[in-house]
MARRO-943198 format. One record per residue (C-alpha): residue number from 0; residue in three letters; x, y, z. Coordinates in nm, 3 decimals. Layout:
<sites>
NUM  ala  X  Y  Z .
...
</sites>
This chain:
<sites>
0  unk  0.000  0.000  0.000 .
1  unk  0.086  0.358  -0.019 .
2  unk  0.186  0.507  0.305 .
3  unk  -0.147  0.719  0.445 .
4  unk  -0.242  1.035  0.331 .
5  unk  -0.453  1.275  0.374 .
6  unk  -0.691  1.225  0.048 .
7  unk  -1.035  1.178  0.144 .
8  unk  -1.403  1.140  0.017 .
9  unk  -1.646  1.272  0.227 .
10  unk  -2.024  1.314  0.145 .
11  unk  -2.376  1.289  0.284 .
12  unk  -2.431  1.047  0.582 .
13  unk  -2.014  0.994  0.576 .
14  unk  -1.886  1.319  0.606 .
15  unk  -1.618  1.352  0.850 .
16  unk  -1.676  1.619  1.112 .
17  unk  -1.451  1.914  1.161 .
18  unk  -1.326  1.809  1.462 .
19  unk  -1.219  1.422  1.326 .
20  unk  -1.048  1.606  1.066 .
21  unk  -0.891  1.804  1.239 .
22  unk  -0.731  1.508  1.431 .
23  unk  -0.628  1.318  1.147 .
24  unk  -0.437  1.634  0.994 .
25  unk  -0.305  1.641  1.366 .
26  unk  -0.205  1.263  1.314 .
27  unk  -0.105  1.345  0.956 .
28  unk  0.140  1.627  1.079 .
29  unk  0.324  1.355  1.270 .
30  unk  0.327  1.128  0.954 .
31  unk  0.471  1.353  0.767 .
32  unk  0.718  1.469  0.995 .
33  unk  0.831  1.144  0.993 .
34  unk  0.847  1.099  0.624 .
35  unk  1.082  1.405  0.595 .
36  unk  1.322  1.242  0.822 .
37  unk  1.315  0.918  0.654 .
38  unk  1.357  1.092  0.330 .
39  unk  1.667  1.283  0.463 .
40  unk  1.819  0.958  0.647 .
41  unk  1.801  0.756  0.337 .
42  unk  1.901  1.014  0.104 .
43  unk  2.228  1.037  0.363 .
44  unk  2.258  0.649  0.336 .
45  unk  2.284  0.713  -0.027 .
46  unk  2.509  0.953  -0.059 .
47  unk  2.776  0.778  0.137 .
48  unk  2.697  0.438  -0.073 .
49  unk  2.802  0.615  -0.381 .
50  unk  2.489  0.814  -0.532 .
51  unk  2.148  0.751  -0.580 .
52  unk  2.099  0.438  -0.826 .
53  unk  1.880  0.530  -1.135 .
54  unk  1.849  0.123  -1.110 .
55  unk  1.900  -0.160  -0.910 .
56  unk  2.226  -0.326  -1.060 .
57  unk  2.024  -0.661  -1.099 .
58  unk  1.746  -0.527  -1.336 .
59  unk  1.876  -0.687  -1.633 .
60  unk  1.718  -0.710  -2.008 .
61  unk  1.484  -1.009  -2.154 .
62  unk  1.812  -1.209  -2.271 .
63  unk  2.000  -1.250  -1.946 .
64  unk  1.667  -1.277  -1.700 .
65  unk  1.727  -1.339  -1.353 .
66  unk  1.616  -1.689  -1.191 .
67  unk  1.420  -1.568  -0.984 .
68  unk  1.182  -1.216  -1.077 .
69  unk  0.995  -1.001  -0.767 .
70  unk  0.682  -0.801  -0.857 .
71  unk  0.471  -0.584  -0.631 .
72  unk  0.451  -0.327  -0.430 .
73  unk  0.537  -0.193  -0.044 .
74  unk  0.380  -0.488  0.097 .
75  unk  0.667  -0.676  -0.053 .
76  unk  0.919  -0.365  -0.084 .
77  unk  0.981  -0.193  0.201 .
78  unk  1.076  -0.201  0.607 .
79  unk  1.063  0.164  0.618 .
80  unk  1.339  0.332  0.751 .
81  unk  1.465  -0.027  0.840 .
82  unk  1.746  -0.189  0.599 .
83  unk  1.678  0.056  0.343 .
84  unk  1.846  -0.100  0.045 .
85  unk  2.019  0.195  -0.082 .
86  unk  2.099  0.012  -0.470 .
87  unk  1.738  -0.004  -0.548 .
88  unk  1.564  0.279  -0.725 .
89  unk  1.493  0.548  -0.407 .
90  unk  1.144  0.571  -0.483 .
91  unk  1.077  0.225  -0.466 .
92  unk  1.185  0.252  -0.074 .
93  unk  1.307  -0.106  -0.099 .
94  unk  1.446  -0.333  0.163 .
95  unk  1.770  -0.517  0.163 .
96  unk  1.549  -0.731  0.429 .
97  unk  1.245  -0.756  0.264 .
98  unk  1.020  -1.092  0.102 .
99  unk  1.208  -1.163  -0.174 .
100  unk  1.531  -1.120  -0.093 .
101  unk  1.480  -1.308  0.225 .
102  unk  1.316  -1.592  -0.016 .
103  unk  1.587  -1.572  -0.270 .
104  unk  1.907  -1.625  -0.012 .
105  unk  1.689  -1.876  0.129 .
106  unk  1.653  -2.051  -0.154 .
107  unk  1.995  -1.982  -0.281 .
108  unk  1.894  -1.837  -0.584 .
109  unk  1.977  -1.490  -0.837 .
110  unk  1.699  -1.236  -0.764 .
111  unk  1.592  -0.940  -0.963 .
112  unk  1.385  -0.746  -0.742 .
113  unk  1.121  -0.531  -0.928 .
114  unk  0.923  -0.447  -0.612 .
115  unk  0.829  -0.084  -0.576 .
116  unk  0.632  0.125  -0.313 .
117  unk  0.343  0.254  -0.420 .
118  unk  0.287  0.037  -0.755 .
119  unk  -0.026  -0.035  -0.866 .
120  unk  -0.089  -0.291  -1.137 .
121  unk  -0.055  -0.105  -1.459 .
122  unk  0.289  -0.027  -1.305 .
123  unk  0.378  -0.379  -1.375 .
124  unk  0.374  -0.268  -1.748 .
125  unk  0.499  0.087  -1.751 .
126  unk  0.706  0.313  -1.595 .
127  unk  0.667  0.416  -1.267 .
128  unk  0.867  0.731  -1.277 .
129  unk  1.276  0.821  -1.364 .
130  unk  1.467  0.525  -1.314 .
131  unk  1.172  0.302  -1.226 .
132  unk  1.168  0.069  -1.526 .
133  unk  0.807  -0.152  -1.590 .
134  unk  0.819  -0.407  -1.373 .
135  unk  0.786  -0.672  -1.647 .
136  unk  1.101  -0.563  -1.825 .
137  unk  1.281  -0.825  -1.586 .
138  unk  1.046  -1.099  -1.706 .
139  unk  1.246  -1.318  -2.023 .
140  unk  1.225  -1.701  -2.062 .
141  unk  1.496  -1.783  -1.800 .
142  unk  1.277  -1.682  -1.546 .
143  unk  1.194  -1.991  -1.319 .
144  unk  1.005  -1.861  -1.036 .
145  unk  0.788  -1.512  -0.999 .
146  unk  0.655  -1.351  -0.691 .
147  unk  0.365  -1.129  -0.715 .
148  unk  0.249  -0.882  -0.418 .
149  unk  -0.020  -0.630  -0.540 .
150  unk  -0.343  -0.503  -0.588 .
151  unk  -0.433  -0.278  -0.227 .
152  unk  -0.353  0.056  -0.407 .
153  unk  -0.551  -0.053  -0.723 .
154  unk  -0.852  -0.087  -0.451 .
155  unk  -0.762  0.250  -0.279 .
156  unk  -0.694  0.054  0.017 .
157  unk  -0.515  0.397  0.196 .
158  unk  -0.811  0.596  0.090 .
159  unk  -1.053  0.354  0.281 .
160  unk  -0.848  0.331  0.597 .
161  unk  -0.798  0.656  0.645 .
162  unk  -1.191  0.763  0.639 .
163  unk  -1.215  0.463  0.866 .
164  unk  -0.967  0.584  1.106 .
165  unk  -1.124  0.965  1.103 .
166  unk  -1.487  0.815  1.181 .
167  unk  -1.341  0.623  1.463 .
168  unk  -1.173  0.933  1.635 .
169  unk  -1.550  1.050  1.677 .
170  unk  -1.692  0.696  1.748 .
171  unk  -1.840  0.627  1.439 .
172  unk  -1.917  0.310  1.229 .
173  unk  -1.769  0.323  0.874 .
174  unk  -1.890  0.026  0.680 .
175  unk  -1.900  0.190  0.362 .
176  unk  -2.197  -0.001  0.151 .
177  unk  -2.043  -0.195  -0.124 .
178  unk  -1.810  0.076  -0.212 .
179  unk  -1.506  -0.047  -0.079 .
180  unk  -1.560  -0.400  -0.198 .
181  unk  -1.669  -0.278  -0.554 .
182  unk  -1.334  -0.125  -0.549 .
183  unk  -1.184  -0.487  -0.431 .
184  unk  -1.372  -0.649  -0.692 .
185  unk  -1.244  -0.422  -0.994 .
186  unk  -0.938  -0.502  -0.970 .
187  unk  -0.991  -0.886  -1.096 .
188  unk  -1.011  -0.823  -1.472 .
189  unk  -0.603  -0.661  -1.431 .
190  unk  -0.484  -0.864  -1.183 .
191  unk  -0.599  -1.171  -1.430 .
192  unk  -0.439  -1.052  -1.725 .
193  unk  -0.078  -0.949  -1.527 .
194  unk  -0.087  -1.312  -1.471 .
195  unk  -0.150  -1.483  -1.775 .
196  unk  0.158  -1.202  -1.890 .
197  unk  0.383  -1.321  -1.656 .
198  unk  0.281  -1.665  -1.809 .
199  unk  0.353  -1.562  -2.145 .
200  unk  0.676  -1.353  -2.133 .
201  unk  0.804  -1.656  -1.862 .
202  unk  0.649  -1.983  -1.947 .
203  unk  0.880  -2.185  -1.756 .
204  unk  0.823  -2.015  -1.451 .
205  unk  0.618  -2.110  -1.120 .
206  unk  0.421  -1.779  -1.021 .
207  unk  0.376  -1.725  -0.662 .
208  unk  0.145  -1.488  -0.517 .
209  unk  0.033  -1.430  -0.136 .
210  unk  -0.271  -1.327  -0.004 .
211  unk  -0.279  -1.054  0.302 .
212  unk  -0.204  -1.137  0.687 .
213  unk  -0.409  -1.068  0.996 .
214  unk  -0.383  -0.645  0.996 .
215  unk  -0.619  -0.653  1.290 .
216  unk  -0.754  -0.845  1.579 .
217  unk  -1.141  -0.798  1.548 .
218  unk  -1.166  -0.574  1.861 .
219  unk  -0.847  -0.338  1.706 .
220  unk  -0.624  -0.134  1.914 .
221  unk  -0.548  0.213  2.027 .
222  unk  -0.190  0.223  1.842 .
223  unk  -0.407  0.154  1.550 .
224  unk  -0.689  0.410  1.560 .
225  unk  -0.907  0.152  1.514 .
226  unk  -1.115  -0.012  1.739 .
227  unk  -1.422  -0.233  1.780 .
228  unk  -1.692  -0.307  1.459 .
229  unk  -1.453  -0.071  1.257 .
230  unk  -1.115  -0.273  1.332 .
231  unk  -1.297  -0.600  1.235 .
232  unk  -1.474  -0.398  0.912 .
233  unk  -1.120  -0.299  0.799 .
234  unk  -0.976  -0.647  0.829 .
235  unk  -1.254  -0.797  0.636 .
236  unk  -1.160  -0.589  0.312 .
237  unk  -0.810  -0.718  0.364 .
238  unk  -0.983  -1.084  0.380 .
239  unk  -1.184  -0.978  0.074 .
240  unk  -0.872  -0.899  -0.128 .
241  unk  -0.686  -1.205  -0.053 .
242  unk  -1.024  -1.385  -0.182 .
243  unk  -0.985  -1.191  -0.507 .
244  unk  -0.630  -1.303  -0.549 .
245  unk  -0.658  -1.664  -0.431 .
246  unk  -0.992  -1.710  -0.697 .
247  unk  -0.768  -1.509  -0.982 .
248  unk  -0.445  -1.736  -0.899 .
249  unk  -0.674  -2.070  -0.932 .
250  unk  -0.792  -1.968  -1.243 .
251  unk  -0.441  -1.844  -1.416 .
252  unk  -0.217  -2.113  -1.336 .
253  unk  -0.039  -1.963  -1.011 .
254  unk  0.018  -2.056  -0.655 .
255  unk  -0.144  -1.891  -0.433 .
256  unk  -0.021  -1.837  -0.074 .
257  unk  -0.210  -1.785  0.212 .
258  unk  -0.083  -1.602  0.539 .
259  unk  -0.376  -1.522  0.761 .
260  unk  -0.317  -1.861  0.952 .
261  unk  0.037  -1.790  1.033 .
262  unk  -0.008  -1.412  1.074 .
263  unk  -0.244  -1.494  1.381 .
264  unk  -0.111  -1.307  1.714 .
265  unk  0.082  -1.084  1.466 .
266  unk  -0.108  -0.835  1.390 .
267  unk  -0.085  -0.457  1.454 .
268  unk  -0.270  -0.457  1.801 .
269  unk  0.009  -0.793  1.941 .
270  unk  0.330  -0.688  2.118 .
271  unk  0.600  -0.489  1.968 .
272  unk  0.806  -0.803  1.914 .
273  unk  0.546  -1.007  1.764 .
274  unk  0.413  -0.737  1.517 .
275  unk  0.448  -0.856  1.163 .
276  unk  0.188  -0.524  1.131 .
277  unk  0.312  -0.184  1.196 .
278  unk  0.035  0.066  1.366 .
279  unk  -0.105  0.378  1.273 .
280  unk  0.137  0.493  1.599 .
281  unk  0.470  0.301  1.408 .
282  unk  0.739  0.274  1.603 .
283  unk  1.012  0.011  1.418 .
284  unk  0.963  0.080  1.024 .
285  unk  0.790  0.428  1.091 .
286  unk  0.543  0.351  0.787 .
287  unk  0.192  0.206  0.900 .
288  unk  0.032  -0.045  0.816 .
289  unk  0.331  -0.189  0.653 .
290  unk  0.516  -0.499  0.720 .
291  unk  0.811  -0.527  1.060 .
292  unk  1.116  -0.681  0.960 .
293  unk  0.929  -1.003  1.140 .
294  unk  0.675  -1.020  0.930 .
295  unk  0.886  -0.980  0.630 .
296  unk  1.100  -1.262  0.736 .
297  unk  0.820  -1.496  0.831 .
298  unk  0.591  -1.444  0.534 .
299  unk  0.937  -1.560  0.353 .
300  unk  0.900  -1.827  0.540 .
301  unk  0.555  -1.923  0.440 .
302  unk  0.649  -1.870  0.075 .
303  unk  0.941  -2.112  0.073 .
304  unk  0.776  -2.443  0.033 .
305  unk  0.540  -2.280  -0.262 .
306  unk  0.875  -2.145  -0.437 .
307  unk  1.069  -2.485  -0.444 .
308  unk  1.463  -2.450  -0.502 .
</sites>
């Protein structure tokens, strides 16, 4: 997902009150504060590596395709301000920590990492801005084994949580009808097609792609800002997703990998050490709602036996 901002839809019966939004610019303030010194911290780290990378030096052309090929985007990218993998494209905010490269020196295998933060799927097939190449491009008939991570910002996943979080500062409800799961639900006809893609530009290789963990324990949290019917309305759209993607992956020839069962006690409201979750309140990556280096490292984990060697 994207990290949280401050882009909201508000009408009729769902209008946030003044005083809800003027917490969550309140809470937003401290986001952003943050996000200026993780932006100056990594921009530091990169200096002192050499220079900002226009390119990760493993994103290679068609011809000499890595084994293995990662594709998504934060929930597969990033740590935060935690091993910041300062050869990737900055934007992409990637991890030298994160899934795949966890999987990859697991498995013992070459990895071109195509993750990005932010991506959404036509990113998979075009630019995502200066020295973000299409995620594809690292696809080629060597390829042997794909990851795939995506689809929350297609279904404005930030958007969605952060009217749920302002309606819960003022003790609303904030089921929102069927528009949040008609925005799940759209995102089938693209996520389909990026698969059978990745089938035809790699026919060789076994595609991989993992559902969502546990975000939320059904009674929520105070570090999350979201408590109650609203914590347990927010993880069911997560639960929704990962139903999209499992049904898609059945019907294009992928694996599909499913982490709610192991992400149980891990989610944003468990103790620090056990988070695989970050908070709206972070306090180890500093981006919420975003993966710890745990639950990087254990999703990994639950992807090895799907990946083979």
């Amino acid at each position: 997902m994207n990290g949280l901002s401050l882009r909201q839809r508000a009408s009729g019966d769902h209008a946030v009150s003044p005083l809800a939004a003027g917490k969550v610019c309140t809470m937003m303030l401290a986001w952003r504060v943050r996000a200026i010194a993780v932006t100056a911290s990594l921009l530091c780290a990169s200096v002192f590596a050499g220079g900002v990378a226009a390119a990760a030096p493993g994103h290679n052309t068609v011809a000499d395709s890595q084994y293995y090929v990662a594709l998504g985007d934060s929930g597969a990218a990033t740590t935060g301000v935690q091993s910041f993998d300062v050869e990737a494209p900055l934007r992409c905010a990637q991890s030298t920590a994160n899934t795949p490269k966890l999987l990859a020196r697991t498995l013992g295998v070459q990895l071109d990492d195509r993750t990005c933060s932010s991506a959404k799927i036509p990113d998979l097939y075009g630019s995502q801005g200066p020295g973000v190449a299409p995620q594809f491009d690292a696809l080629g008939p060597n390829t042997k084994l794909v990851t795939l991570h995506i689809g929350a910002n297609d279904a404005r996943f930030t958007d969605f949580i952060l009217s749920c979080v302002a309606e819960n500062l003022v003790g609303r409800t904030c089921a929102r009808g069927e528009e949040w799961s008609a925005a799940i639900q759209a995102i089938r006809p693209a996520y389909a097609a990026a698969l059978e893609e990745i089938h035809r530009r790699s026919p060789d290789a076994n595609v991989v792609v993992d559902g969502w963990p546990i975000y939320l324990r059904p009674q929520g949290c105070a570090d999350a800002l979201l408590t109650g019917p609203n914590a347990a309305y927010v993880q069911s759209k997560f639960d929704e997703l990962s139903s999209v993607v499992s049904s898609e992956a059945a019907a294009h020839g992928a694996v599909y990998v499913e982490t709610r069962t192991a992400g149980l006690g891990h989610d944003a409201c468990a103790p620090r050490s056990e988070r695989w979750i970050e908070p709206v309140l972070a306090d180890q990556t500093l981006v919420p709602f975003h993966l710890t280096l745990r639950g990087m490292s254990d999703i990994a984990a639950e992807l090895k036996a799907a990946s083979g060697s």
